[in-house]
Short mmCIF file of the C-alpha atoms (twelve columns), coordinates in Angstrom:
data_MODEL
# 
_entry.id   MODEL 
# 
loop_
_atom_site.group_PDB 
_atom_site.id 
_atom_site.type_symbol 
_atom_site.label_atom_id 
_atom_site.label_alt_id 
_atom_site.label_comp_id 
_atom_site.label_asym_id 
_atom_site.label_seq_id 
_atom_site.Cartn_x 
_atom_site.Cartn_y 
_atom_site.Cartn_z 
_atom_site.pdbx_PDB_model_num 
ATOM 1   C CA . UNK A 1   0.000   0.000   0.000  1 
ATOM 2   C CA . UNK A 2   1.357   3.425   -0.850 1 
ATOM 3   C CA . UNK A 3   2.051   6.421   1.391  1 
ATOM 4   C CA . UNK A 4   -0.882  8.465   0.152  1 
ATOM 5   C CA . UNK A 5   -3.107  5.352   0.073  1 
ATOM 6   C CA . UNK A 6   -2.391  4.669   3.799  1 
ATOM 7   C CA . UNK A 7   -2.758  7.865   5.147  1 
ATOM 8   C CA . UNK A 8   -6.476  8.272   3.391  1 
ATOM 9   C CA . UNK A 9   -6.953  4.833   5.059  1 
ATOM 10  C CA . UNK A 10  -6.078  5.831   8.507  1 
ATOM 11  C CA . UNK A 11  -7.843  9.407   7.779  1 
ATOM 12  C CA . UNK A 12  -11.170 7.626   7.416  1 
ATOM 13  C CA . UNK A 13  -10.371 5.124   10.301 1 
ATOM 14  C CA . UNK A 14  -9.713  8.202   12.769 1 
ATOM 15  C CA . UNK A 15  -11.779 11.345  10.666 1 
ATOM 16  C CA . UNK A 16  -9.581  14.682  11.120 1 
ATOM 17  C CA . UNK A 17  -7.597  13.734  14.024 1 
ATOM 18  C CA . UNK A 18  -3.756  13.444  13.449 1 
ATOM 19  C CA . UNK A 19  -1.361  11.111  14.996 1 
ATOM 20  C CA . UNK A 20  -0.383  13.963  17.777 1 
ATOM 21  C CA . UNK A 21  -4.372  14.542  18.558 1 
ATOM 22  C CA . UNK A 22  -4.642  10.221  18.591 1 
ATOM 23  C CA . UNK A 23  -1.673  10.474  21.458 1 
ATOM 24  C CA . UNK A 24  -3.060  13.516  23.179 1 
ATOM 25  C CA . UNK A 25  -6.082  12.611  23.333 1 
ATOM 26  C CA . UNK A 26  -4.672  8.593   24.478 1 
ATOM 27  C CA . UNK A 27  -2.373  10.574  26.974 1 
ATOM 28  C CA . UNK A 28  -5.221  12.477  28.473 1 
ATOM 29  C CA . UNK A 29  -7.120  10.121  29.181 1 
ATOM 30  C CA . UNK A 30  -10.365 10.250  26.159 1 
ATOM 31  C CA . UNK A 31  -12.091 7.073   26.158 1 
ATOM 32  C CA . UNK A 32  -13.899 8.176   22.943 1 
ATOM 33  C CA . UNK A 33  -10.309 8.324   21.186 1 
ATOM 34  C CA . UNK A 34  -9.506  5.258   23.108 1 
ATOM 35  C CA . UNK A 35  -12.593 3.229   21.706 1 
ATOM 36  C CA . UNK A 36  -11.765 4.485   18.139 1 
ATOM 37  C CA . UNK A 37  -8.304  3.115   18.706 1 
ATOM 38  C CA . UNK A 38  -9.518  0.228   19.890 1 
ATOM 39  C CA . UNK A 39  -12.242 -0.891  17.329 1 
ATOM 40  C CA . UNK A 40  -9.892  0.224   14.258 1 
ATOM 41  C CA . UNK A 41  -7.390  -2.001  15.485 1 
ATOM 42  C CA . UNK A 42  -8.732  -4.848  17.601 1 
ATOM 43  C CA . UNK A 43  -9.354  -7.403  14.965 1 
ATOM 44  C CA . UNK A 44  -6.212  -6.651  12.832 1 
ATOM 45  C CA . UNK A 45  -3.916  -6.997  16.091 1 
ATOM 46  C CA . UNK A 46  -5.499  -10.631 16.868 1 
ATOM 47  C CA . UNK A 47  -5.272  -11.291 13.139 1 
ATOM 48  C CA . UNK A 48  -1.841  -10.367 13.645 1 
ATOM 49  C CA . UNK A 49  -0.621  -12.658 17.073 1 
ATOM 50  C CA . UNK A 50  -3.068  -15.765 15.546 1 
ATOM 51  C CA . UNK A 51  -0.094  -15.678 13.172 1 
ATOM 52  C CA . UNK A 52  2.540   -16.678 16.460 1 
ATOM 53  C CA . UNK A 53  0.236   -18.227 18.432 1 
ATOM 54  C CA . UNK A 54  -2.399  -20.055 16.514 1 
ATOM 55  C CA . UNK A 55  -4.446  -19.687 19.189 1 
ATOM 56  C CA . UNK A 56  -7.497  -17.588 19.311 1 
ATOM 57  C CA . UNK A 57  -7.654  -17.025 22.948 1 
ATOM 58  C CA . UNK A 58  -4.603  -16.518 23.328 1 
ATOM 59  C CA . UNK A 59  -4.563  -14.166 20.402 1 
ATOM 60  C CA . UNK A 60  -7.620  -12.052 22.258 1 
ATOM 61  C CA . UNK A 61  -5.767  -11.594 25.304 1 
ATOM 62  C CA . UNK A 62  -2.480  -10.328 24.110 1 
ATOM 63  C CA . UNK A 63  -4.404  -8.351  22.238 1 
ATOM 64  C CA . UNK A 64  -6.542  -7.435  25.269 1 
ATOM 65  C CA . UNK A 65  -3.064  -7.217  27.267 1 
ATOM 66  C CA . UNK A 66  -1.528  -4.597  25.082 1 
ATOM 67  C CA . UNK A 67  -4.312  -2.093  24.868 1 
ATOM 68  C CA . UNK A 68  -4.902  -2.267  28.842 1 
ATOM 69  C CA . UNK A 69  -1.431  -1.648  28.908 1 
ATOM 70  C CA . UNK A 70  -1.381  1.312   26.601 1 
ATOM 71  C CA . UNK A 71  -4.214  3.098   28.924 1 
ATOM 72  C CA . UNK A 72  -2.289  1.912   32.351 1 
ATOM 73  C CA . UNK A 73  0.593   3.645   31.028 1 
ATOM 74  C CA . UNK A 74  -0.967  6.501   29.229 1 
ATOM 75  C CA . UNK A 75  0.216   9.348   30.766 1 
ATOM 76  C CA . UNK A 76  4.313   8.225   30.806 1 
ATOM 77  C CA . UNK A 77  4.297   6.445   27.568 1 
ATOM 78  C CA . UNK A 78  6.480   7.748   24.472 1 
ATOM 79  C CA . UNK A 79  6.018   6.672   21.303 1 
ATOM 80  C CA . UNK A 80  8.940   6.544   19.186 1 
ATOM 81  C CA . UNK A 81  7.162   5.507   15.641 1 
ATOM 82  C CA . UNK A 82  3.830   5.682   14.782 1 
ATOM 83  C CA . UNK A 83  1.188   4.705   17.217 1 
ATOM 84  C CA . UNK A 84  0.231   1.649   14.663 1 
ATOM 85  C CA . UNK A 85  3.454   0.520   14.648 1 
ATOM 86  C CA . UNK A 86  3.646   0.965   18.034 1 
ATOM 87  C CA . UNK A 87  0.661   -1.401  18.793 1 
ATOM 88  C CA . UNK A 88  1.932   -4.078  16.295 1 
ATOM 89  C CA . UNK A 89  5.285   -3.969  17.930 1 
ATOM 90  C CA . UNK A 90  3.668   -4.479  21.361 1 
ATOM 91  C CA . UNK A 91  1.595   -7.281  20.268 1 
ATOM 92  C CA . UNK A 92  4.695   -9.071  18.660 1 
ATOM 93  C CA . UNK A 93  6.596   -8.929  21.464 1 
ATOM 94  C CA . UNK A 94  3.782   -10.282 23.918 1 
ATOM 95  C CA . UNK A 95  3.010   -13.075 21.257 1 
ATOM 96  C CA . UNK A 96  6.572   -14.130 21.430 1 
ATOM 97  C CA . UNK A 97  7.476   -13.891 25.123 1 
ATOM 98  C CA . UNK A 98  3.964   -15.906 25.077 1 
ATOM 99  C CA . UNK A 99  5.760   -18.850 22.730 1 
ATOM 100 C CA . UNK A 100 8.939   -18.499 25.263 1 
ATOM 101 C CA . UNK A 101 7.110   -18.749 28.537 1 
ATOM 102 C CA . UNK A 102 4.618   -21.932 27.216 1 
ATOM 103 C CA . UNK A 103 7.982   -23.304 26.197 1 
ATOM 104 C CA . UNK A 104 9.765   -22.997 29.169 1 
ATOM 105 C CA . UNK A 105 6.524   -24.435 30.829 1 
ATOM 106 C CA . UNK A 106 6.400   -27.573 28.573 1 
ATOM 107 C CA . UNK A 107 10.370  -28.276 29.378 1 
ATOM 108 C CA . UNK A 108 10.018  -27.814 33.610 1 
ATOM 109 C CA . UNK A 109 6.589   -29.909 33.869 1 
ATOM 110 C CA . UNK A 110 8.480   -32.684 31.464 1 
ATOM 111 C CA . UNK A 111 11.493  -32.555 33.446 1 
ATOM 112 C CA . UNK A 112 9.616   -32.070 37.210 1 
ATOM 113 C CA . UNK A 113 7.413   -35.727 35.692 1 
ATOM 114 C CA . UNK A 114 10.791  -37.708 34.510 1 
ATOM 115 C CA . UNK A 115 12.866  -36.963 37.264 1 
ATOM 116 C CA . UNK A 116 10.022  -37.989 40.155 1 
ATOM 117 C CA . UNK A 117 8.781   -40.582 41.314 1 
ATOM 118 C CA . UNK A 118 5.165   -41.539 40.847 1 
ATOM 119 C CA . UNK A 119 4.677   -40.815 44.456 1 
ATOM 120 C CA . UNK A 120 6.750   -37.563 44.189 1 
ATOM 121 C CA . UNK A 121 4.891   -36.661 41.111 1 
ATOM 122 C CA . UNK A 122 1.349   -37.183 42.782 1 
ATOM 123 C CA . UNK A 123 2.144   -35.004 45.904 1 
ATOM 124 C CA . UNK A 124 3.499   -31.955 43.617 1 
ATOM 125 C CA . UNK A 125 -0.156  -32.373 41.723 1 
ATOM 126 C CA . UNK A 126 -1.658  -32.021 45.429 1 
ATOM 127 C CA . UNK A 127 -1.033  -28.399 45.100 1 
ATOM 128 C CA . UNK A 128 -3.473  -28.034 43.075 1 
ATOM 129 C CA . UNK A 129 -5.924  -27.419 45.347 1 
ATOM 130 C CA . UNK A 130 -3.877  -25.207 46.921 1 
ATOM 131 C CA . UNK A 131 -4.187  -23.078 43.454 1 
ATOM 132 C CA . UNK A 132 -7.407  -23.550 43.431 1 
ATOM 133 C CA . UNK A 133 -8.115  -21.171 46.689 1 
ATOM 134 C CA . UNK A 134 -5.495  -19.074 45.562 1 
ATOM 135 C CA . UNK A 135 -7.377  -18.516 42.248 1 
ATOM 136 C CA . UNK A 136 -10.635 -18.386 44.109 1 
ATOM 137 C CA . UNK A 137 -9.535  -15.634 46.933 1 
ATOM 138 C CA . UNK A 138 -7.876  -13.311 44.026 1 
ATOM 139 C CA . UNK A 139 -11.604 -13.943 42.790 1 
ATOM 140 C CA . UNK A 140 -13.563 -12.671 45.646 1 
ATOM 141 C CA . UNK A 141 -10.848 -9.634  46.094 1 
ATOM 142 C CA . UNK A 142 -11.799 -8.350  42.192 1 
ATOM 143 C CA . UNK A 143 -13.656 -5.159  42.495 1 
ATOM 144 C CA . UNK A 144 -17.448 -6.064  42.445 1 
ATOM 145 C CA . UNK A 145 -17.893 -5.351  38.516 1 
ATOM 146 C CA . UNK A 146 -14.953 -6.887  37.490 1 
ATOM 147 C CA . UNK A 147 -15.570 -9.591  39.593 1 
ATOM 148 C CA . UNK A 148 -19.071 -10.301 38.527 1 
ATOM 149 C CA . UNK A 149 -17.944 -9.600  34.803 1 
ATOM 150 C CA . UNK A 150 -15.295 -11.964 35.021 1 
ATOM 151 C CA . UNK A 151 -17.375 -14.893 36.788 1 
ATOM 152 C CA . UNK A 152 -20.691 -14.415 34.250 1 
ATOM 153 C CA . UNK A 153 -17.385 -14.895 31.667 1 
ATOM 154 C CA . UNK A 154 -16.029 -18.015 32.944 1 
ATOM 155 C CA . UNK A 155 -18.075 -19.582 35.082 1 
ATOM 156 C CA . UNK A 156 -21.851 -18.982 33.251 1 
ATOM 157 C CA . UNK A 157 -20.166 -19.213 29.631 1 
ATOM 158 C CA . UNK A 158 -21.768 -15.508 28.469 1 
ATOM 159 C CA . UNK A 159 -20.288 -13.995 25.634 1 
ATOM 160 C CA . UNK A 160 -18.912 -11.056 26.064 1 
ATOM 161 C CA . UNK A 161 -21.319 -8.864  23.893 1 
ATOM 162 C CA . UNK A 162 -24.266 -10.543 25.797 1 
ATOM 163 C CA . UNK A 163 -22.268 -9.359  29.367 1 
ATOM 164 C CA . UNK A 164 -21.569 -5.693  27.612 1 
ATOM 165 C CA . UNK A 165 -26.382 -5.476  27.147 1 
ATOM 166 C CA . UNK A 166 -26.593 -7.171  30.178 1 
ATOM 167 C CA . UNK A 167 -25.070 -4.855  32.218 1 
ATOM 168 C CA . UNK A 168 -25.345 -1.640  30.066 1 
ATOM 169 C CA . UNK A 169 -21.774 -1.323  28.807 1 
ATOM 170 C CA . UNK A 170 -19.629 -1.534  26.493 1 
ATOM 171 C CA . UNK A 171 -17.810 -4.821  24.927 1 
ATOM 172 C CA . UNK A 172 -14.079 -3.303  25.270 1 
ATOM 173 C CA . UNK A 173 -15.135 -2.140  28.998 1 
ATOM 174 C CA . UNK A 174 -16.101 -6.148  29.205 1 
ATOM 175 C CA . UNK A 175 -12.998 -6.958  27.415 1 
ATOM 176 C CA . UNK A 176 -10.698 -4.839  29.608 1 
ATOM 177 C CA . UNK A 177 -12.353 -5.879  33.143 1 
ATOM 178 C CA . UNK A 178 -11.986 -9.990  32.190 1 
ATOM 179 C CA . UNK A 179 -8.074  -9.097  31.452 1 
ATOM 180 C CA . UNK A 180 -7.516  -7.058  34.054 1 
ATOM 181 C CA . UNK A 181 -9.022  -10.233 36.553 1 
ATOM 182 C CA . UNK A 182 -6.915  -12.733 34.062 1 
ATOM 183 C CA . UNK A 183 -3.698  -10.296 34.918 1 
ATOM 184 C CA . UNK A 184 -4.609  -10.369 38.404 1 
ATOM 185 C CA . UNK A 185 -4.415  -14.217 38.778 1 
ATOM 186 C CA . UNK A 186 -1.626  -14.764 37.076 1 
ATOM 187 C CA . UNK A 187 0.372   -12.151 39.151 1 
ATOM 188 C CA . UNK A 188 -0.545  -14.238 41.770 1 
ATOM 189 C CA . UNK A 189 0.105   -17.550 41.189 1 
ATOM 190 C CA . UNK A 190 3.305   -16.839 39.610 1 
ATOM 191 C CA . UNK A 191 4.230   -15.138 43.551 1 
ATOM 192 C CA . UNK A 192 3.320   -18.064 44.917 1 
ATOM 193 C CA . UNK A 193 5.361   -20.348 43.067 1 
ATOM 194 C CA . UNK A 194 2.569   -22.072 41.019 1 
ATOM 195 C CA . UNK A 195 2.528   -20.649 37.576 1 
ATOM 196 C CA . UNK A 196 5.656   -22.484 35.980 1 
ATOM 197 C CA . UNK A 197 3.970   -25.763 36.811 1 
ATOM 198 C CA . UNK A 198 0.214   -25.787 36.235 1 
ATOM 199 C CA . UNK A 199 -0.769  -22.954 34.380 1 
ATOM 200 C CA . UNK A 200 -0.462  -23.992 30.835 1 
ATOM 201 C CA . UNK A 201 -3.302  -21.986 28.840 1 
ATOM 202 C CA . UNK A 202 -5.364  -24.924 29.346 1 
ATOM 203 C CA . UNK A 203 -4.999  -26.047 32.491 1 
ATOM 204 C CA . UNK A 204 -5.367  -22.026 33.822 1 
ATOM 205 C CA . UNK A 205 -8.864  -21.822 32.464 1 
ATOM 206 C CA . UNK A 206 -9.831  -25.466 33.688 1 
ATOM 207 C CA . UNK A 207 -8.819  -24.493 37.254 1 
ATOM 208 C CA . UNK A 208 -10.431 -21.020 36.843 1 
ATOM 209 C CA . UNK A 209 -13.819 -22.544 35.909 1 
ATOM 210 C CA . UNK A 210 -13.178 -25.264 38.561 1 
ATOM 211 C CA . UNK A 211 -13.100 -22.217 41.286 1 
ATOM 212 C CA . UNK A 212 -16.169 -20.760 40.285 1 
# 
Protein backbone atom coordinates (compact mmCIF):
# COMPACT_ATOMS: atom_id res chain seq x y z
CA UNK A 1 0.00 0.00 0.00
CA UNK A 2 1.36 3.42 -0.85
CA UNK A 3 2.05 6.42 1.39
CA UNK A 4 -0.88 8.47 0.15
CA UNK A 5 -3.11 5.35 0.07
CA UNK A 6 -2.39 4.67 3.80
CA UNK A 7 -2.76 7.86 5.15
CA UNK A 8 -6.48 8.27 3.39
CA UNK A 9 -6.95 4.83 5.06
CA UNK A 10 -6.08 5.83 8.51
CA UNK A 11 -7.84 9.41 7.78
CA UNK A 12 -11.17 7.63 7.42
CA UNK A 13 -10.37 5.12 10.30
CA UNK A 14 -9.71 8.20 12.77
CA UNK A 15 -11.78 11.34 10.67
CA UNK A 16 -9.58 14.68 11.12
CA UNK A 17 -7.60 13.73 14.02
CA UNK A 18 -3.76 13.44 13.45
CA UNK A 19 -1.36 11.11 15.00
CA UNK A 20 -0.38 13.96 17.78
CA UNK A 21 -4.37 14.54 18.56
CA UNK A 22 -4.64 10.22 18.59
CA UNK A 23 -1.67 10.47 21.46
CA UNK A 24 -3.06 13.52 23.18
CA UNK A 25 -6.08 12.61 23.33
CA UNK A 26 -4.67 8.59 24.48
CA UNK A 27 -2.37 10.57 26.97
CA UNK A 28 -5.22 12.48 28.47
CA UNK A 29 -7.12 10.12 29.18
CA UNK A 30 -10.36 10.25 26.16
CA UNK A 31 -12.09 7.07 26.16
CA UNK A 32 -13.90 8.18 22.94
CA UNK A 33 -10.31 8.32 21.19
CA UNK A 34 -9.51 5.26 23.11
CA UNK A 35 -12.59 3.23 21.71
CA UNK A 36 -11.76 4.48 18.14
CA UNK A 37 -8.30 3.11 18.71
CA UNK A 38 -9.52 0.23 19.89
CA UNK A 39 -12.24 -0.89 17.33
CA UNK A 40 -9.89 0.22 14.26
CA UNK A 41 -7.39 -2.00 15.48
CA UNK A 42 -8.73 -4.85 17.60
CA UNK A 43 -9.35 -7.40 14.96
CA UNK A 44 -6.21 -6.65 12.83
CA UNK A 45 -3.92 -7.00 16.09
CA UNK A 46 -5.50 -10.63 16.87
CA UNK A 47 -5.27 -11.29 13.14
CA UNK A 48 -1.84 -10.37 13.64
CA UNK A 49 -0.62 -12.66 17.07
CA UNK A 50 -3.07 -15.76 15.55
CA UNK A 51 -0.09 -15.68 13.17
CA UNK A 52 2.54 -16.68 16.46
CA UNK A 53 0.24 -18.23 18.43
CA UNK A 54 -2.40 -20.05 16.51
CA UNK A 55 -4.45 -19.69 19.19
CA UNK A 56 -7.50 -17.59 19.31
CA UNK A 57 -7.65 -17.02 22.95
CA UNK A 58 -4.60 -16.52 23.33
CA UNK A 59 -4.56 -14.17 20.40
CA UNK A 60 -7.62 -12.05 22.26
CA UNK A 61 -5.77 -11.59 25.30
CA UNK A 62 -2.48 -10.33 24.11
CA UNK A 63 -4.40 -8.35 22.24
CA UNK A 64 -6.54 -7.44 25.27
CA UNK A 65 -3.06 -7.22 27.27
CA UNK A 66 -1.53 -4.60 25.08
CA UNK A 67 -4.31 -2.09 24.87
CA UNK A 68 -4.90 -2.27 28.84
CA UNK A 69 -1.43 -1.65 28.91
CA UNK A 70 -1.38 1.31 26.60
CA UNK A 71 -4.21 3.10 28.92
CA UNK A 72 -2.29 1.91 32.35
CA UNK A 73 0.59 3.65 31.03
CA UNK A 74 -0.97 6.50 29.23
CA UNK A 75 0.22 9.35 30.77
CA UNK A 76 4.31 8.22 30.81
CA UNK A 77 4.30 6.45 27.57
CA UNK A 78 6.48 7.75 24.47
CA UNK A 79 6.02 6.67 21.30
CA UNK A 80 8.94 6.54 19.19
CA UNK A 81 7.16 5.51 15.64
CA UNK A 82 3.83 5.68 14.78
CA UNK A 83 1.19 4.70 17.22
CA UNK A 84 0.23 1.65 14.66
CA UNK A 85 3.45 0.52 14.65
CA UNK A 86 3.65 0.96 18.03
CA UNK A 87 0.66 -1.40 18.79
CA UNK A 88 1.93 -4.08 16.29
CA UNK A 89 5.28 -3.97 17.93
CA UNK A 90 3.67 -4.48 21.36
CA UNK A 91 1.59 -7.28 20.27
CA UNK A 92 4.70 -9.07 18.66
CA UNK A 93 6.60 -8.93 21.46
CA UNK A 94 3.78 -10.28 23.92
CA UNK A 95 3.01 -13.07 21.26
CA UNK A 96 6.57 -14.13 21.43
CA UNK A 97 7.48 -13.89 25.12
CA UNK A 98 3.96 -15.91 25.08
CA UNK A 99 5.76 -18.85 22.73
CA UNK A 100 8.94 -18.50 25.26
CA UNK A 101 7.11 -18.75 28.54
CA UNK A 102 4.62 -21.93 27.22
CA UNK A 103 7.98 -23.30 26.20
CA UNK A 104 9.76 -23.00 29.17
CA UNK A 105 6.52 -24.44 30.83
CA UNK A 106 6.40 -27.57 28.57
CA UNK A 107 10.37 -28.28 29.38
CA UNK A 108 10.02 -27.81 33.61
CA UNK A 109 6.59 -29.91 33.87
CA UNK A 110 8.48 -32.68 31.46
CA UNK A 111 11.49 -32.55 33.45
CA UNK A 112 9.62 -32.07 37.21
CA UNK A 113 7.41 -35.73 35.69
CA UNK A 114 10.79 -37.71 34.51
CA UNK A 115 12.87 -36.96 37.26
CA UNK A 116 10.02 -37.99 40.15
CA UNK A 117 8.78 -40.58 41.31
CA UNK A 118 5.17 -41.54 40.85
CA UNK A 119 4.68 -40.82 44.46
CA UNK A 120 6.75 -37.56 44.19
CA UNK A 121 4.89 -36.66 41.11
CA UNK A 122 1.35 -37.18 42.78
CA UNK A 123 2.14 -35.00 45.90
CA UNK A 124 3.50 -31.95 43.62
CA UNK A 125 -0.16 -32.37 41.72
CA UNK A 126 -1.66 -32.02 45.43
CA UNK A 127 -1.03 -28.40 45.10
CA UNK A 128 -3.47 -28.03 43.07
CA UNK A 129 -5.92 -27.42 45.35
CA UNK A 130 -3.88 -25.21 46.92
CA UNK A 131 -4.19 -23.08 43.45
CA UNK A 132 -7.41 -23.55 43.43
CA UNK A 133 -8.11 -21.17 46.69
CA UNK A 134 -5.49 -19.07 45.56
CA UNK A 135 -7.38 -18.52 42.25
CA UNK A 136 -10.64 -18.39 44.11
CA UNK A 137 -9.54 -15.63 46.93
CA UNK A 138 -7.88 -13.31 44.03
CA UNK A 139 -11.60 -13.94 42.79
CA UNK A 140 -13.56 -12.67 45.65
CA UNK A 141 -10.85 -9.63 46.09
CA UNK A 142 -11.80 -8.35 42.19
CA UNK A 143 -13.66 -5.16 42.50
CA UNK A 144 -17.45 -6.06 42.45
CA UNK A 145 -17.89 -5.35 38.52
CA UNK A 146 -14.95 -6.89 37.49
CA UNK A 147 -15.57 -9.59 39.59
CA UNK A 148 -19.07 -10.30 38.53
CA UNK A 149 -17.94 -9.60 34.80
CA UNK A 150 -15.30 -11.96 35.02
CA UNK A 151 -17.38 -14.89 36.79
CA UNK A 152 -20.69 -14.41 34.25
CA UNK A 153 -17.38 -14.90 31.67
CA UNK A 154 -16.03 -18.01 32.94
CA UNK A 155 -18.08 -19.58 35.08
CA UNK A 156 -21.85 -18.98 33.25
CA UNK A 157 -20.17 -19.21 29.63
CA UNK A 158 -21.77 -15.51 28.47
CA UNK A 159 -20.29 -14.00 25.63
CA UNK A 160 -18.91 -11.06 26.06
CA UNK A 161 -21.32 -8.86 23.89
CA UNK A 162 -24.27 -10.54 25.80
CA UNK A 163 -22.27 -9.36 29.37
CA UNK A 164 -21.57 -5.69 27.61
CA UNK A 165 -26.38 -5.48 27.15
CA UNK A 166 -26.59 -7.17 30.18
CA UNK A 167 -25.07 -4.86 32.22
CA UNK A 168 -25.35 -1.64 30.07
CA UNK A 169 -21.77 -1.32 28.81
CA UNK A 170 -19.63 -1.53 26.49
CA UNK A 171 -17.81 -4.82 24.93
CA UNK A 172 -14.08 -3.30 25.27
CA UNK A 173 -15.13 -2.14 29.00
CA UNK A 174 -16.10 -6.15 29.21
CA UNK A 175 -13.00 -6.96 27.41
CA UNK A 176 -10.70 -4.84 29.61
CA UNK A 177 -12.35 -5.88 33.14
CA UNK A 178 -11.99 -9.99 32.19
CA UNK A 179 -8.07 -9.10 31.45
CA UNK A 180 -7.52 -7.06 34.05
CA UNK A 181 -9.02 -10.23 36.55
CA UNK A 182 -6.92 -12.73 34.06
CA UNK A 183 -3.70 -10.30 34.92
CA UNK A 184 -4.61 -10.37 38.40
CA UNK A 185 -4.42 -14.22 38.78
CA UNK A 186 -1.63 -14.76 37.08
CA UNK A 187 0.37 -12.15 39.15
CA UNK A 188 -0.55 -14.24 41.77
CA UNK A 189 0.11 -17.55 41.19
CA UNK A 190 3.30 -16.84 39.61
CA UNK A 191 4.23 -15.14 43.55
CA UNK A 192 3.32 -18.06 44.92
CA UNK A 193 5.36 -20.35 43.07
CA UNK A 194 2.57 -22.07 41.02
CA UNK A 195 2.53 -20.65 37.58
CA UNK A 196 5.66 -22.48 35.98
CA UNK A 197 3.97 -25.76 36.81
CA UNK A 198 0.21 -25.79 36.23
CA UNK A 199 -0.77 -22.95 34.38
CA UNK A 200 -0.46 -23.99 30.83
CA UNK A 201 -3.30 -21.99 28.84
CA UNK A 202 -5.36 -24.92 29.35
CA UNK A 203 -5.00 -26.05 32.49
CA UNK A 204 -5.37 -22.03 33.82
CA UNK A 205 -8.86 -21.82 32.46
CA UNK A 206 -9.83 -25.47 33.69
CA UNK A 207 -8.82 -24.49 37.25
CA UNK A 208 -10.43 -21.02 36.84
CA UNK A 209 -13.82 -22.54 35.91
CA UNK A 210 -13.18 -25.26 38.56
CA UNK A 211 -13.10 -22.22 41.29
CA UNK A 212 -16.17 -20.76 40.28
Amino acid sequence: MSRGKKQHKDAEVFGELSEEQLLRGITAGDESTFRRLFDAYYQLLVSFAFRFLNDLDSSRNVVQDVFVSLYDKRESITIHTSLKAHLYQSVRNRALNVLKRDKMQREHHHRIFEEQSEGDAYEEISGVDEMQNRISKVVDELPPQCRKIFIMSRRDGVANGDIADQLSISKRTVETQISKALRKIREDLLKHGFLSLFATMVMFEVLIRACL
